[in-house]
GUPATOR-995755 format. One line per 8 residues: for each residue x negated, z, y of N, C-alpha, C. Coordinates in steps of 0.001 Angstrom, whole numbers, plus 500000, padded with zeros to 6 digits. Atoms other than C-alpha are relative to their C-alpha. Layout:
X Z Y X Z Y X Z Y  ...
***
This chain:
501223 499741 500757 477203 498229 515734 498833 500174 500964  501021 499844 499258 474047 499808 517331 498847 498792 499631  501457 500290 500124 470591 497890 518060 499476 499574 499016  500707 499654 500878 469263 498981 515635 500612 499994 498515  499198 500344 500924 471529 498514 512800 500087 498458 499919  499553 501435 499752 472247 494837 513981 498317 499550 499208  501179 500863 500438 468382 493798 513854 499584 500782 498292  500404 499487 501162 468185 495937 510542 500403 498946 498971
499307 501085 500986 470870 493555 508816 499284 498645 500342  500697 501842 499693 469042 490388 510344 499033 500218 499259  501663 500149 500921 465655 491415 508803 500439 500246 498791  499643 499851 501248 467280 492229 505688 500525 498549 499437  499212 500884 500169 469194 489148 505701 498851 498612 499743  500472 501385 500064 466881 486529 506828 498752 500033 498827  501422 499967 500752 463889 488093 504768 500248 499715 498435  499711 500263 501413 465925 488257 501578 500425 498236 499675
500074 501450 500368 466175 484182 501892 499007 499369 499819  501508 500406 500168 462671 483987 502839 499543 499561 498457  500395 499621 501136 461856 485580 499926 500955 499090 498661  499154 500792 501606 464297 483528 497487 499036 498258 500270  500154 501205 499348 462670 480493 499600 498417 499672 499070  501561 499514 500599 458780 481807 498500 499929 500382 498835  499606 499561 501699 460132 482953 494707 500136 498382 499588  499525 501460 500706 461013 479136 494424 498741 499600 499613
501016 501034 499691 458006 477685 495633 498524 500192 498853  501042 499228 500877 455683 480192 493567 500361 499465 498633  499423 500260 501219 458090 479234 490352 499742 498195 499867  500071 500892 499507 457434 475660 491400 498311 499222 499802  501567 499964 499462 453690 475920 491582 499686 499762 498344  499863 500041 501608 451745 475861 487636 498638 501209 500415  501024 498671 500210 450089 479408 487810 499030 500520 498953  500428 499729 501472 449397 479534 484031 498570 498776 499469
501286 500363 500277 446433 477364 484297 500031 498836 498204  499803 501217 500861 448105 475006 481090 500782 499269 500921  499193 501422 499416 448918 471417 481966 501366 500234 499720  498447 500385 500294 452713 470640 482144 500552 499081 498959  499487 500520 501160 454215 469851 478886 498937 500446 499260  500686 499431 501037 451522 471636 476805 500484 501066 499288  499540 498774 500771 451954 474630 474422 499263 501259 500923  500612 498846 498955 452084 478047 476616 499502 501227 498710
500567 499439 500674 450990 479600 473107 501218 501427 499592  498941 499162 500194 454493 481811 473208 500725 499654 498668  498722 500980 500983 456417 481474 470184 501089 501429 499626  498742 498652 500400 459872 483958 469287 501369 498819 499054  499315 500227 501291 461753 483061 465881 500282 498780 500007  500236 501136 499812 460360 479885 465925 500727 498936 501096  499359 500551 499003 461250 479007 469131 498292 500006 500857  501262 500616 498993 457785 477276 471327 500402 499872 501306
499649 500185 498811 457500 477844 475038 498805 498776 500280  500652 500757 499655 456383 474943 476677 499725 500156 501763  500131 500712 498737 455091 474352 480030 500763 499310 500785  499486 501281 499365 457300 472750 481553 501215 500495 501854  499540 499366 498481 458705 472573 485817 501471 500169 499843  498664 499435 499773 462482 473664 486665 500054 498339 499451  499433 501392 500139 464780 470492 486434 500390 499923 501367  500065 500348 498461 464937 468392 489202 501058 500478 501258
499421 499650 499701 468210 468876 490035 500413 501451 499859  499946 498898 500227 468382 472552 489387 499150 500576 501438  500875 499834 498973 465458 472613 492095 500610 499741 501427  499365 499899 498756 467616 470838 494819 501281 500566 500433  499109 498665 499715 470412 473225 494345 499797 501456 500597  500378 498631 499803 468217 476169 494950 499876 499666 501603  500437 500639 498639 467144 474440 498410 501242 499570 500766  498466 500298 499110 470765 473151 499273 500708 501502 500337
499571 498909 500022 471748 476945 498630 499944 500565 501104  500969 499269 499053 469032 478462 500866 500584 498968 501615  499640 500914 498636 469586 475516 503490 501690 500152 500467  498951 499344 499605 473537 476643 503498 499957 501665 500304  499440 498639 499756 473203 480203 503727 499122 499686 501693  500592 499893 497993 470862 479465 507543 501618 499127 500539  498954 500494 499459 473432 477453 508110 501280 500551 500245  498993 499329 499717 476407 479574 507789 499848 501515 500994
500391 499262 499207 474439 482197 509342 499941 499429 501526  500078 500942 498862 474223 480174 512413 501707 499766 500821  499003 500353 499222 477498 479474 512964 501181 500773 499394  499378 498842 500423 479638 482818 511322 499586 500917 500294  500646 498366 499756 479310 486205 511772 499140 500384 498745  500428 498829 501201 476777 488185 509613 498394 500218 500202  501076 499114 499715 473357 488650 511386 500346 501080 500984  499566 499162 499549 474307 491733 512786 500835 499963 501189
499334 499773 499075 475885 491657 516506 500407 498741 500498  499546 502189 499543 475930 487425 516511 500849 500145 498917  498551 500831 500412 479300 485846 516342 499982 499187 499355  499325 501310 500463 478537 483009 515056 500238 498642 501082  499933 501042 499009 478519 479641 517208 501459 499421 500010  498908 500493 499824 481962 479010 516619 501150 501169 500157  498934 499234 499161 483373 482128 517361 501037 500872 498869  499080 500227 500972 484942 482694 513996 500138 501763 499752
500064 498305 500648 486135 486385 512756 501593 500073 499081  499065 500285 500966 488148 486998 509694 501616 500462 500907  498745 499659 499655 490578 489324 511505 500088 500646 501326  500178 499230 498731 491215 491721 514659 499156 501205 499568  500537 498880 500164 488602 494473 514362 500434 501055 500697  498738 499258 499323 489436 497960 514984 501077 500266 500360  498523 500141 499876 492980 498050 514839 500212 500921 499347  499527 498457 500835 494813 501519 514287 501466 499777 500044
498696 499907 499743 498347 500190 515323 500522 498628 500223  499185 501238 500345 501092 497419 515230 500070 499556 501591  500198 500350 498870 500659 497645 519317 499293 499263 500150  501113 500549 500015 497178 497457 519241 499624 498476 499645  500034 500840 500606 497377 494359 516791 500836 498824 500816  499515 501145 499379 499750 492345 518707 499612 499642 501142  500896 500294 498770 497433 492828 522200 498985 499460 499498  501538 500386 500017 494562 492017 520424 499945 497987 499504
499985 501839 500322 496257 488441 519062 500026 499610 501269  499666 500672 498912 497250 487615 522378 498534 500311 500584  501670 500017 498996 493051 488703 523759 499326 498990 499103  501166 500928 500243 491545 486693 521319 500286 498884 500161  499138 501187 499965 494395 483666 521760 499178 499567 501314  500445 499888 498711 493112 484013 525481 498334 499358 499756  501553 500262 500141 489294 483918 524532 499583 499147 499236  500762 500928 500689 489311 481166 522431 499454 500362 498507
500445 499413 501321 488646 483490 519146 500743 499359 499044  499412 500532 501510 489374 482099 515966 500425 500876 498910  499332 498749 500647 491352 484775 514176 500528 499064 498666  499739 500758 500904 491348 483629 510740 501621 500778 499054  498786 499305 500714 494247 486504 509413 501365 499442 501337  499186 500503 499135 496201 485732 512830 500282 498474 499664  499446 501159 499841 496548 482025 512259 500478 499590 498519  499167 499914 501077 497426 482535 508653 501503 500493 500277
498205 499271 500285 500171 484488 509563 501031 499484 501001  499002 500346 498703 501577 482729 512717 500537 498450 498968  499349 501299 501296 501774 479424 509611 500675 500754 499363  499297 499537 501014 503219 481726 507447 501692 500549 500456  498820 499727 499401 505915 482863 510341 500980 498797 500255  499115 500760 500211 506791 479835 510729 500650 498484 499147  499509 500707 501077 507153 477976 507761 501309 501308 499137  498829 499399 500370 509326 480625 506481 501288 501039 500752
499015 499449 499085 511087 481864 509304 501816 499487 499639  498592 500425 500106 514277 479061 508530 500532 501059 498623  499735 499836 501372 514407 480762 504712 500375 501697 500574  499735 498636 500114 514604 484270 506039 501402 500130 501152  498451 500216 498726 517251 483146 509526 501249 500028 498705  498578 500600 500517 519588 481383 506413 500264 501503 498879  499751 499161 500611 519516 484653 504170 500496 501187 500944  499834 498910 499561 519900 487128 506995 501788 499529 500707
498346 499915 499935 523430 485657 507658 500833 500141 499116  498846 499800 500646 524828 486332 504365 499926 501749 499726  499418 498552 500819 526135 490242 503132 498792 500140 499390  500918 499501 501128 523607 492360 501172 500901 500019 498832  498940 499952 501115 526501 492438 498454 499763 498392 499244  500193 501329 500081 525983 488759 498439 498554 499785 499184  501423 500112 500997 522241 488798 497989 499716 500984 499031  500163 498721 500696 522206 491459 495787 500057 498853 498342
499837 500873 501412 523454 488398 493081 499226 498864 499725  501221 501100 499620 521108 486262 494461 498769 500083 499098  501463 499891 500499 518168 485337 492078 499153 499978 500748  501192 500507 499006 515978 483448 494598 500392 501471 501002  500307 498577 498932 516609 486601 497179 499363 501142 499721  500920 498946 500518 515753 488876 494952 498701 500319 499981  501629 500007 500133 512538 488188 494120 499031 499818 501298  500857 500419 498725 511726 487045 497583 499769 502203 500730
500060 498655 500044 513062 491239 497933 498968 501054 499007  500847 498419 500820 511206 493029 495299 498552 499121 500219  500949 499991 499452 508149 490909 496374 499424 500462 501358  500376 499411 498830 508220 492429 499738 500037 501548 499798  500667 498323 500470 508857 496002 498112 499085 500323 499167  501006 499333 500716 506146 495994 496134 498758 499629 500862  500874 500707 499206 504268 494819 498978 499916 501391 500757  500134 499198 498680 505511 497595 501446 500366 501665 498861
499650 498699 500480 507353 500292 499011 499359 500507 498614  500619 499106 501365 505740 500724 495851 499231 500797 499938  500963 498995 500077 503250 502627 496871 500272 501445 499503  499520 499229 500129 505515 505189 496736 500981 500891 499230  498954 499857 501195 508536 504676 494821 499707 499331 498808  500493 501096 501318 506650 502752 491999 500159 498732 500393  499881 501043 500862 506285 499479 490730 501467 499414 499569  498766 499947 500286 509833 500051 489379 500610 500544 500869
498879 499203 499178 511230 501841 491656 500645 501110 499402  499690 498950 500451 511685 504674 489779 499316 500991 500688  500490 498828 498822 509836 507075 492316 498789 500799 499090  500701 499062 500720 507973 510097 491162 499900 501017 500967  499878 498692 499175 507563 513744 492764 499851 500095 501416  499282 500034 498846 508753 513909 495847 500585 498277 500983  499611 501597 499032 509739 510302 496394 501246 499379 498742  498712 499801 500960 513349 509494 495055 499804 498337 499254
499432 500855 500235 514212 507240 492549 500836 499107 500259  499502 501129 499109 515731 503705 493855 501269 499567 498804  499173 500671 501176 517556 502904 490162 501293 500708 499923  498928 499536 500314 519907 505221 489604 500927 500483 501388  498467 500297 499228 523253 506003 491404 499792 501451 501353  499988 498862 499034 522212 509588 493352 498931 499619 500989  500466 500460 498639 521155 509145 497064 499700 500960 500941  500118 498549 499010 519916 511644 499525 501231 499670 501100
499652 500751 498553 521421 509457 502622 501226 498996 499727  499217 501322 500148 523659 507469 501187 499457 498415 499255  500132 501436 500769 523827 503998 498855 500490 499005 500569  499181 501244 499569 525886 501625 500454 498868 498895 500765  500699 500986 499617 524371 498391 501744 499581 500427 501692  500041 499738 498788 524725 499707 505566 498746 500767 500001  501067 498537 499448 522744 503183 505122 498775 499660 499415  501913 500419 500472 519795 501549 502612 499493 499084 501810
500964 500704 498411 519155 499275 505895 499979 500902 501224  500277 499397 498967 519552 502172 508222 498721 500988 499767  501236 499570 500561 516798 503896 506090 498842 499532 500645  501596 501329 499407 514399 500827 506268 499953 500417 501564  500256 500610 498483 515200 500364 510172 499292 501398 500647  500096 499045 499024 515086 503729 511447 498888 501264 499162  500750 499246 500841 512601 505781 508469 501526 501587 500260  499524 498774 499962 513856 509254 507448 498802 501329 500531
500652 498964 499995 512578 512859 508139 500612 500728 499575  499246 498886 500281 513614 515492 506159 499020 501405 500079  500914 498162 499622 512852 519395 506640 500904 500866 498669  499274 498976 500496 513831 521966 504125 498967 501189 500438  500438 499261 499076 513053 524807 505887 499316 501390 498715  499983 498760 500732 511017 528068 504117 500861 501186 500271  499317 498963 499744 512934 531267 503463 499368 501124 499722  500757 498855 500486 510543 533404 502182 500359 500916 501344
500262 499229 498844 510289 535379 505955 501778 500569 499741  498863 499767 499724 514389 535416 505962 500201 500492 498587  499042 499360 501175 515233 535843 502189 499111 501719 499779  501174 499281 500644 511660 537973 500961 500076 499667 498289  500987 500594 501878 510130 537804 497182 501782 500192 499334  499245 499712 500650 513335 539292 495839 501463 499305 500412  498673 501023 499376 516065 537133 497722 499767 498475 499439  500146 501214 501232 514459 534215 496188 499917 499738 499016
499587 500035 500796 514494 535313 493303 501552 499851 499675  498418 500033 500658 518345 535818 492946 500160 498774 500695  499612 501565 499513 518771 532258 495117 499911 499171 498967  500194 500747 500807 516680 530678 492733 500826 499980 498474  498958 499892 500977 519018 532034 489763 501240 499703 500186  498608 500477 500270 522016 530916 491580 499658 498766 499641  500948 501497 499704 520233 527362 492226 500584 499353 498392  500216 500317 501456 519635 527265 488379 501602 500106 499350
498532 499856 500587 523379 528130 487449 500955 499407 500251  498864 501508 499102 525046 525152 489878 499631 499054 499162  500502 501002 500664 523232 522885 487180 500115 500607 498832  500088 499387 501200 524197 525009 483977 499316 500361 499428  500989 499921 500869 521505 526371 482732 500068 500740 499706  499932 498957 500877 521389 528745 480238 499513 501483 500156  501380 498758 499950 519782 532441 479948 499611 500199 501137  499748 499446 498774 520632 533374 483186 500312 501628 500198
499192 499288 499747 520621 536535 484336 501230 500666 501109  498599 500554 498979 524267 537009 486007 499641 500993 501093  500241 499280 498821 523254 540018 488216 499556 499262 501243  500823 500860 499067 520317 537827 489926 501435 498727 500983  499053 501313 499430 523336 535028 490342 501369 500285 500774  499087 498875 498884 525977 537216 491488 499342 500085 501121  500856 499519 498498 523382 538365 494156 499606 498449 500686  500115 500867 499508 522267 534953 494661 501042 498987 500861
498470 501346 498708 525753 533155 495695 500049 500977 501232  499579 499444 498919 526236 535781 498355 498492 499442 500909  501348 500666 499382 522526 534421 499668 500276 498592 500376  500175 501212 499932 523473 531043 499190 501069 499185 501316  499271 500340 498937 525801 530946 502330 498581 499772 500940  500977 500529 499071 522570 530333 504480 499341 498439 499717  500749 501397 500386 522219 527127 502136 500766 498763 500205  498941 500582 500246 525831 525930 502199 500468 498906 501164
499829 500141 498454 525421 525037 505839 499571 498263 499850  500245 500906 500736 523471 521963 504496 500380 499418 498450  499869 500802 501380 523788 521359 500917 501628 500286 499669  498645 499724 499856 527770 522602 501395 500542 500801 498979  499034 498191 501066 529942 525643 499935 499514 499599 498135  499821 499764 500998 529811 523875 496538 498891 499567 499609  501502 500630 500674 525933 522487 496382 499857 498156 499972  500132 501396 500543 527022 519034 496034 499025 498931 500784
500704 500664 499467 524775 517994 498654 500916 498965 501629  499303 500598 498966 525563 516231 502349 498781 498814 500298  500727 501152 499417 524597 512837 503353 499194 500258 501254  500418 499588 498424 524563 513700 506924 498096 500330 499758  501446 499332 500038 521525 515948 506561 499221 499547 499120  501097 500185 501404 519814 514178 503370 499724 501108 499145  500321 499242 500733 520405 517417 501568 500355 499488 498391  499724 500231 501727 520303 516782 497445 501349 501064 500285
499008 499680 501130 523143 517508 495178 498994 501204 499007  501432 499029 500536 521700 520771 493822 501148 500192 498092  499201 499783 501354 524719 520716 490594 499359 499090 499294  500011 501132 501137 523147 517831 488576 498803 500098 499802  501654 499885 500454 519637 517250 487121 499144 498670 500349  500688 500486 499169 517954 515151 489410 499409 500362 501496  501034 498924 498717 515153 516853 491587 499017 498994 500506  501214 500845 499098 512831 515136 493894 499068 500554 499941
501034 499263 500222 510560 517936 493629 499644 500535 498591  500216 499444 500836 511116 519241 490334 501156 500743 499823  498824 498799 499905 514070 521768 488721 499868 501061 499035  499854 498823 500869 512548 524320 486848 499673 500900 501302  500130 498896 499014 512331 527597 488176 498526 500013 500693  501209 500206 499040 508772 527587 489428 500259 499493 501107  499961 501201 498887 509311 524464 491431 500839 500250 501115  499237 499313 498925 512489 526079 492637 499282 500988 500772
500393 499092 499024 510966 528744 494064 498843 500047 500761  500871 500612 499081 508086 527066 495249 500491 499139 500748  499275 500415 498828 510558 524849 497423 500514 501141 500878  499423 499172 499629 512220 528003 498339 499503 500376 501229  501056 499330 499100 509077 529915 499342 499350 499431 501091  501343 500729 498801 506965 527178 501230 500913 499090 500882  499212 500875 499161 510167 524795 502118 499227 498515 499164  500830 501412 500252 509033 520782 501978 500773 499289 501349
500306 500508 498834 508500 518475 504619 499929 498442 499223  500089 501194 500626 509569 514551 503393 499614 499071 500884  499912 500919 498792 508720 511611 505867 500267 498569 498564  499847 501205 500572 510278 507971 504826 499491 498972 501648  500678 500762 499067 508326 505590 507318 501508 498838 500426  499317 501217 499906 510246 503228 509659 499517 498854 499866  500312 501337 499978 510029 499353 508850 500204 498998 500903  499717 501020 499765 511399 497773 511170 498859 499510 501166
501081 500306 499287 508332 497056 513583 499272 499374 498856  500422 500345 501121 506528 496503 509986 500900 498550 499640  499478 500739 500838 509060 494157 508562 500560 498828 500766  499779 501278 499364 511333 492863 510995 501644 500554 499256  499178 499541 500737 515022 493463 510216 500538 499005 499388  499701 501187 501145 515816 489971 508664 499282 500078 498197  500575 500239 501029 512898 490779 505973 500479 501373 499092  498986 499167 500563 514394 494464 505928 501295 500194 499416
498750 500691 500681 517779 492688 505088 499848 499812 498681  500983 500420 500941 515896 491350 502190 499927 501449 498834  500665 498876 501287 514460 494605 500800 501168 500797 499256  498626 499729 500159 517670 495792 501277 501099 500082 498752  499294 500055 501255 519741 493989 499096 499000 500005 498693  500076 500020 501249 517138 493914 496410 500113 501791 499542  499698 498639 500382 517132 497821 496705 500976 500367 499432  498149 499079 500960 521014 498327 496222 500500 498983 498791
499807 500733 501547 520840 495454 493278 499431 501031 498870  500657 499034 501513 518747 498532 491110 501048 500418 499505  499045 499068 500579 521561 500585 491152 501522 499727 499615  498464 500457 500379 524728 498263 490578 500200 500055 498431  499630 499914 501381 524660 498360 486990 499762 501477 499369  499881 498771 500391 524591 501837 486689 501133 500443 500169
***
């Protein structure tokens, strides 16, 4: 914070106490020229104002108030570029990265700073460190039946993943549903934690330059005819399977989709982007570009264990 900003918030700060200090004293005072406890000659639906001073105790609250806020000013941060006499700061300022954040615990550990989010969380590491060691030695198959795991799991995905895949975990346009049984990458307990650990990137590449306007059209009519859809015309789809060998390479000869690459299952009716024709051919034309973030710097792979099995518990009863 510049100079000039700093002493801006101090004069703002200290003046607006002043001033609550000098609002008392004035309220305090008997301006109205009637004695105290007389009639101030006000009356509203038979209700008489009287004269009369604050209450006593009402008065040394306003003064204990004022006399805590110098006081916390004094020894916290909040007149502009002063620390505070004890040094205190809620968290690491400036911080763009999980690097950054772990040099800056260890500079203020060094300096004597009182990192009030850092020493929450170094109690919080290790009071529950034993609870997350004794879960990360059993099977995700295991915790998956687990009540207490669960919840300790879908409180950490709605912590880290909902943003994305919901609340429920039912997803929404371009971020897959977690409930049901179809997987870009794979379901099994192994590949959800190779997800978490390692994030995904997927590319579907544009074809517009390679197919042109009229090659995506007949693609997009085969596209639509691997998923049955009606009121097709067969020319376009004829023309389109002979196109669709540039697709087969990924999503394979019969559409069904390859783990390997995270290509969808293009035969069934579940789209990440959408499956009407528009949408198709606005994937077609522009391509899409997915990123799934890695966790495990974030999480930690004991807590990723965790998210884990509560992830592949959505989809067992399907």
């Amino acid at each position: 914070m510049s100079s000039f900003w700093s002493i801006w918030i101090s004069v703002i700060t200290l003046g607006s106490i002043l001033g609550c200090f000098l609002l008392l004293r004035w309220c305090l005072s008997n301006q109205t020229g009637v004695k105290e406890g007389d009639d101030m000659h006000h009356e509203f639906d038979g209700i008489i104002e009287i004269n009369n001073q604050l209450p006593k105790w009402w008065t040394y609250l306003f003064y204990i108030c004022i006399a805590w806020g110098l006081i916390y000013l004094v020894l916290y941060p909040g007149l502009g570029n002063f620390k505070g006499l004890l040094n205190w700061q809620s968290s690491n300022q400036k911080i763009l990265s999980l690097e950054e954040s772990r040099a800056a615990i260890e500079l203020v550990k060094d300096n004597g700073v009182i990192s009030q989010y850092d020493r929450e969380v170094a109690f919080a590491n290790e009071l529950y460190a034993p609870i997350f060691d004794g879960y990360y030695k059993q099977p995700i198959t295991d915790l998956a039946k687990d009540p207490e795991a669960l919840k300790i799991g879908q409180r950490l995905f709605s912590q880290n993943c909902s943003q994305c895949h919901g609340s429920d975990a039912r997803g929404q346009r371009g971020f897959p549903n977690l409930t049901d049984d179809d997987w870009l990458y794979g379901g099994t307990p192994e590949k959800i934690t190779e997800t978490l650990i390692n994030g995904r990137q997927a590319l579907m590449p544009a074809q517009l330059d390679a197919m042109g306007e009229q090659g995506i059209k007949e693609l997009v009519s085969y596209v639509l005819s691997l998923s049955n859809r009606p009121e097709l015309d067969q020319d376009l789809v004829e023309a389109g399977e002979a196109r669709f060998a540039i697709c087969a390479a990924c999503h394979g000869q019969d559409g069904k989709g390859n783990y390997a690459f995270g290509a969808p299952n293009l035969t069934d009716q579940t789209w990440l982007y959408g499956g009407t024709e528009k949408t198709i051919t606005e994937t077609l034309t522009y391509g899409r570009n997915g990123v799934m973030p890695s966790f495990k710097n974030t999480l930690g792979e004991k807590k990723i264990h965790l998210v884990a099995a509560y992830v592949y518990s959505l989809s067992q009863d399907k």
